[in-house]
C-alpha positions, -999 to 999 in steps of 0.1 A, spaced: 2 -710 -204 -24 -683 -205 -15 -649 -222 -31 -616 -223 -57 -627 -252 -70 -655 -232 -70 -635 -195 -88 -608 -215 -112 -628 -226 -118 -642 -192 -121 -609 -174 -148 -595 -202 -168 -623 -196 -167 -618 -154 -171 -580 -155 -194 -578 -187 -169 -552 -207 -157 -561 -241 -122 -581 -246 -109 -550 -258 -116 -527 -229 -105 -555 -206 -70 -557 -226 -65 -524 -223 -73 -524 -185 -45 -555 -179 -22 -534 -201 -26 -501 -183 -25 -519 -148 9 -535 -155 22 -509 -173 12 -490 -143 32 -521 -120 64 -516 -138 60 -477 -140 57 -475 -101 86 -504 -96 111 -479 -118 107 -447 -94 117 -476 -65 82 -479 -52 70 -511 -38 39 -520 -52 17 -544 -22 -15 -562 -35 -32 -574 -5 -34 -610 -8 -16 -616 -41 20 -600 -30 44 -571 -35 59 -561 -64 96 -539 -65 125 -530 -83 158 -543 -65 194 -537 -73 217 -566 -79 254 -559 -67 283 -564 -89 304 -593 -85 327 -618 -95 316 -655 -116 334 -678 -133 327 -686 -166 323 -725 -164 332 -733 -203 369 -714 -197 371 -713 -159 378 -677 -157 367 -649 -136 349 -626 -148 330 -590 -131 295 -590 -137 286 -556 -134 254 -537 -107 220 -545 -121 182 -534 -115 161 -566 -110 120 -570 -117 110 -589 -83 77 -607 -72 72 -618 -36 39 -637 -36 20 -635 -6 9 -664 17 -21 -668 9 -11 -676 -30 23 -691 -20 4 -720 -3 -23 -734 -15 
């Protein structure tokens, strides 16, 4: 798995920055993602895929220890549909 200390360091060496200015770039750009996924915006990359904020109805489940039903309530769900192009290769 690849984290933000290794992408960093991967994107400083493409675009000739400094890791530190290329962490902070990721960080603003995905904080910038989620931001923009909040106010229900859909957020489309071209060729990578589309990025929203969908809400989960409540419903019923059964717990499957006990066997009871139980509500679980409405939620607001982080969502990535990767386009096509990604998706298949």
């Amino acid at each position: 798995m690849v984290g933000i200390s290794e992408l960093s360091k991967m994107v400083s060496k493409k675009t000739g920055t400094t890791q530190k200015t290329a962490r902070n770039v990721i960080k603003t750009f995905l904080d910038q993602i989620v931001s923009e996924a909040d106010r229900k915006s859909k957020i489309n990359l071209a060729g990578f895929g589309i990025f929203e904020r969908r809400t989960q109805m409540a419903r019923k489940a059964r717990n499957p220890q006990t066997k009871k039903i139980i509500d679980v309530p409405k939620k607001d769900k982080f969502v990535f549909r990767a386009s096509s192009k990604i998706k298949y290769k």
